[in-house]
C-alpha positions in Angstrom: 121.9 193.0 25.3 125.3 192.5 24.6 126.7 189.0 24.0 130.5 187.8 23.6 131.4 185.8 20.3 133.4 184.0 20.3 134.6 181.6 16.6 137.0 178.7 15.7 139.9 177.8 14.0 138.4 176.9 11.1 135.9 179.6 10.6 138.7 181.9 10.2 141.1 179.5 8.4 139.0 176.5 6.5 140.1 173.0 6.1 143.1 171.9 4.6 145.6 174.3 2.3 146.1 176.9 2.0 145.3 177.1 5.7 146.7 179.9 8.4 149.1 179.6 11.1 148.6 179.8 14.7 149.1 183.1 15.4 147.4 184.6 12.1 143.8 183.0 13.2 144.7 184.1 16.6 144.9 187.8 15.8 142.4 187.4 12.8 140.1 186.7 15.4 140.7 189.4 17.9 141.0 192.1 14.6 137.2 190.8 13.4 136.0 191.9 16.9 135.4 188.3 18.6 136.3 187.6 22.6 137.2 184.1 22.7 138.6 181.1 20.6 137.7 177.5 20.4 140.7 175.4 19.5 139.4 173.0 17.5 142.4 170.2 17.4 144.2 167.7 15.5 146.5 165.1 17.0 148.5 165.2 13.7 148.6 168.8 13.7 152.4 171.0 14.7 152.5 171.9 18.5 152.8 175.8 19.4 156.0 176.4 20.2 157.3 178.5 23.5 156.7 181.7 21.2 153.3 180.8 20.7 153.9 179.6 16.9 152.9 176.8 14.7 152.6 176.4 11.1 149.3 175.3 11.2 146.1 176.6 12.8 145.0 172.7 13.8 147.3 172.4 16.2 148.2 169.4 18.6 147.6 170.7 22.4 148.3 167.6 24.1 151.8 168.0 23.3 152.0 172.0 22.8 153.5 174.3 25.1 151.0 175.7 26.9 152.3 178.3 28.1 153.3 179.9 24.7 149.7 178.9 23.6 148.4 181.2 26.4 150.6 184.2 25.5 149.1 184.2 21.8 146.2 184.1 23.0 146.0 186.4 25.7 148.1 188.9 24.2 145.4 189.7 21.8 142.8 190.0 24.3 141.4 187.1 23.9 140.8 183.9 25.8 140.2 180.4 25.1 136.5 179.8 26.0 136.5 176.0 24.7 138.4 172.8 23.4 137.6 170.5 20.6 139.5 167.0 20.6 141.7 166.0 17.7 140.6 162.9 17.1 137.8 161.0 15.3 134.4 159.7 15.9 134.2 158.3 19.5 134.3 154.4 19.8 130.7 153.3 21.0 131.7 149.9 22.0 131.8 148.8 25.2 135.2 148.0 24.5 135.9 151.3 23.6 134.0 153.6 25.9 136.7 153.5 28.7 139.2 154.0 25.9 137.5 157.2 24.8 136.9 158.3 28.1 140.5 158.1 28.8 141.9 160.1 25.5 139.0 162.8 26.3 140.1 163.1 30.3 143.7 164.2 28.7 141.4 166.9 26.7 140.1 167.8 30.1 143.0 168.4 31.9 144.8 170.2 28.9 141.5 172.6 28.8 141.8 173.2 32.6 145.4 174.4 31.9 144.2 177.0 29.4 141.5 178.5 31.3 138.5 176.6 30.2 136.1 173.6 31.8 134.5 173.2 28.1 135.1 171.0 25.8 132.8 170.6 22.1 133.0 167.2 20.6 131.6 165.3 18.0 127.6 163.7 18.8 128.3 160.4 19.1 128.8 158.5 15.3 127.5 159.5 11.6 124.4 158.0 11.0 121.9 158.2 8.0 119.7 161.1 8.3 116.8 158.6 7.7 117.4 156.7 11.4 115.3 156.8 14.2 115.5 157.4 17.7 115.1 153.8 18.2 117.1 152.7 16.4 120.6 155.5 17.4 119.8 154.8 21.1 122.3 152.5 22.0 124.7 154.9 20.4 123.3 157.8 22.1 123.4 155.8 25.6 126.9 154.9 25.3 127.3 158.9 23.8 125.8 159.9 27.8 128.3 157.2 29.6 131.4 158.7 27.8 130.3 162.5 28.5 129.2 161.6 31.9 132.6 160.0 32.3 134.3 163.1 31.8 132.1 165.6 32.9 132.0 166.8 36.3 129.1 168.8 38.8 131.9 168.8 41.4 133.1 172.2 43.2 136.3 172.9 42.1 136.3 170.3 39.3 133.6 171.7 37.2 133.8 170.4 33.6 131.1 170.6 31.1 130.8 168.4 28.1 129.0 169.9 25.1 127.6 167.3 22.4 128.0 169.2 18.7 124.3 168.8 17.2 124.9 167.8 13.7 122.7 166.2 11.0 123.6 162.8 10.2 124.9 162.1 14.2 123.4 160.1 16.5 122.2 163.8 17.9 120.1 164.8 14.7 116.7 165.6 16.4 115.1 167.2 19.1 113.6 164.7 20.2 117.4 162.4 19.8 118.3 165.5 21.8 115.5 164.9 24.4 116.5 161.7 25.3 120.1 162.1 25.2 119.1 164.7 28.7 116.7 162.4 29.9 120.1 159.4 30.2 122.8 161.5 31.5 123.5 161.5 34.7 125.7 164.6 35.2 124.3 168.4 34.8 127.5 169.6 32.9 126.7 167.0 30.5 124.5 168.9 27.6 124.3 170.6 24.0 126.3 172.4 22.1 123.0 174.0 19.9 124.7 174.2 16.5 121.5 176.0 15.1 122.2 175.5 11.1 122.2 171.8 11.6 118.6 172.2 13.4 117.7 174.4 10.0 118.9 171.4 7.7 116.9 168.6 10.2 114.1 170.8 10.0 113.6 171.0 13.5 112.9 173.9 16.3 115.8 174.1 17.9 115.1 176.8 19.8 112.8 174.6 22.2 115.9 172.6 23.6 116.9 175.7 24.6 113.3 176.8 25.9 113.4 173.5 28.2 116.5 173.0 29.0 118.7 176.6 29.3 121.1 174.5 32.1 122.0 171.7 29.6 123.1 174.3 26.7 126.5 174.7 27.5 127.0 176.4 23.5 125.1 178.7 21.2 126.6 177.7 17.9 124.8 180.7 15.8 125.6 179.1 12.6 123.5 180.0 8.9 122.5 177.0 6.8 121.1 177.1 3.8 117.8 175.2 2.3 117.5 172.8 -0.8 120.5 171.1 -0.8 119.9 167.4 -1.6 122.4 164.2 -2.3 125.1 163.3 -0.8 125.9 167.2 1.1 122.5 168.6 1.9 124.6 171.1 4.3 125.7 174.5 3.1 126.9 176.6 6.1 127.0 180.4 4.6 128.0 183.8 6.3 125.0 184.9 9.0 122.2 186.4 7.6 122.5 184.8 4.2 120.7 181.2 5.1 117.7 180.3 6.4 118.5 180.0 10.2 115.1 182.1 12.4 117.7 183.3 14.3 115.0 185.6 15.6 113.4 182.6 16.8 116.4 181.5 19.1 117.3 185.0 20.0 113.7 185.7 21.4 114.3 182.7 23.4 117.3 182.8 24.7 116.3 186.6 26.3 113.3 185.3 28.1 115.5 181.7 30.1 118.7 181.7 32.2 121.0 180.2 30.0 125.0 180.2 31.1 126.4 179.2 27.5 129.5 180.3 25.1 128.3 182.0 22.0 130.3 180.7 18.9 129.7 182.0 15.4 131.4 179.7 12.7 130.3 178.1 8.9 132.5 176.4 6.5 131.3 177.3 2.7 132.7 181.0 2.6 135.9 181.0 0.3 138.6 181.3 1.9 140.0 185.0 1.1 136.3 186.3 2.4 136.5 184.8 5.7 137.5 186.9 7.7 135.4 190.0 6.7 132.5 187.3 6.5 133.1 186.4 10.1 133.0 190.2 11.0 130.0 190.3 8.9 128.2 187.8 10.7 129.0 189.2 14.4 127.7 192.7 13.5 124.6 190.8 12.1 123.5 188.6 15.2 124.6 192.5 17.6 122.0 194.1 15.6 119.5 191.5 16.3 119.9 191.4 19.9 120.2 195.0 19.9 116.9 195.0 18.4 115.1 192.2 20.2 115.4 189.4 17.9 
């Protein structure tokens, strides 16, 4: 079975300095073997230019020429499978739910001009790792009223909204993740599956998937590693160097009908490794679907 990875901007250039321009994490990408790019954003980030250049790597697409954006892209082969918005934590509030909804719909429309009806976006607010579903369900109800507000099931406005699973987020758990399905109204509203997080929750990821193929819009194949305690528990390594069952997930995902995006990203490589990390890490996950799991 052959899958298409795709990665994102900061998987190939980190946070913060030194960083990479643009084009550099565009063609670092395509050179590493991967098919797509998730632009993950920042609304003070440079726009690309009508040459398809910016300083920066988080760039500003609300206000960037898209065009220019598409041609360094798609002039390395590749395509822009997803979006991530540049802004914070969503506002929960009932105040601030038609807010959000608004700043995301310009998100949507910007993603429709690249080529994608995907965007990946934060899952919901931080919350202590300790919380329970009871007590993160309002948050996760107005989480589904946002998504669903932005979403769309409609022929020929298809838009799928993918909630980033993430320890210490109002989407933690499967069972956080179980309910959050059970509330939303809309079909394109679902999961982005960030696997390492499931790994550092403890949790079996792999049965969202099992139950519910149609709402995993994204296969985040990320490695986390075990015994981290304080204040960051989560250590996101190159693939095959945590203790992600990826064998679990793969075995899983070959036996349902699941339409997602495959990303492969973590955060604690150093910086001059990433790259040959990131190629590391596809060639890992081909060999395990090559092999069954």
């Amino acid at each position: 079975m052959k899958i298409e990875f795709g990665t994102s901007m900061h998987a190939v250039a980190g946070f913060g300095p030194p960083g990479k321009p643009f084009r550099q994490v565009v063609a670092e990408t395509a050179e590493t073997g991967f098919k797509h790019l998730m632009l993950l954003t920042s609304e003070a980030g440079p726009k690309v230019d009508a040459n398809g250049d910016a300083p920066d790597s988080f760039v500003n697409i609300l206000e960037s020429n898209h065009d220019g954006l598409m041609r360094a892209v798609s002039s390395h082969g590749l395509r822009v499978s997803s979006v991530y918005p540049g802004f914070g934590l969503f506002d929960l509030t009932s105040d601030g739910i038609p807010r959000t909804i608004d700043r995301l719909r310009a998100y949507r429309d910007v993603a429709w001009r690249l080529g994608s009806h995907l965007m990946i976006h934060p899952a919901g607010t931080s919350e202590p790792a300790t919380a329970t579903l009871d007590e993160k369900k309002v948050h996760i109800d107005a989480l589904a009223e946002i998504m669903d507000g932005v979403a769309s099931d409609t022929p020929g406005e298809i838009f799928k909204m993918a909630a980033d699973v993430h320890y210490g987020s109002s989407l933690m758990t499967v069972a956080d993740c179980e309910y959050f399905l059970s509330v939303a109204r809309k079909r394109n509203t679902g999961l982005c599956l960030n696997m390492g997080h499931m790994t550092t929750s403890g949790e079996k990821g792999w049965e969202l998937l099992e139950r519910h193929p149609d709402r995993i819009h994204v296969l985040a194949w990320k490695d986390h590693e075990l015994g981290h305690k304080g204040e960051h528990p989560v250590v996101s390594v190159e693939l095959g160097k945590g203790k992600t069952p990826f064998e679990k997930y793969v075995e899983v995902y070959r036996k349902v009908d699941c339409d997602a995006i495959h990303l492969i990203t973590f955060e604690d490589v150093p910086f001059d490794e990433k790259k040959e990390a990131l190629r590391r890490s596809r060639e890992h996950l081909d060999r395990l679907f090559e092999r069954g799991g």
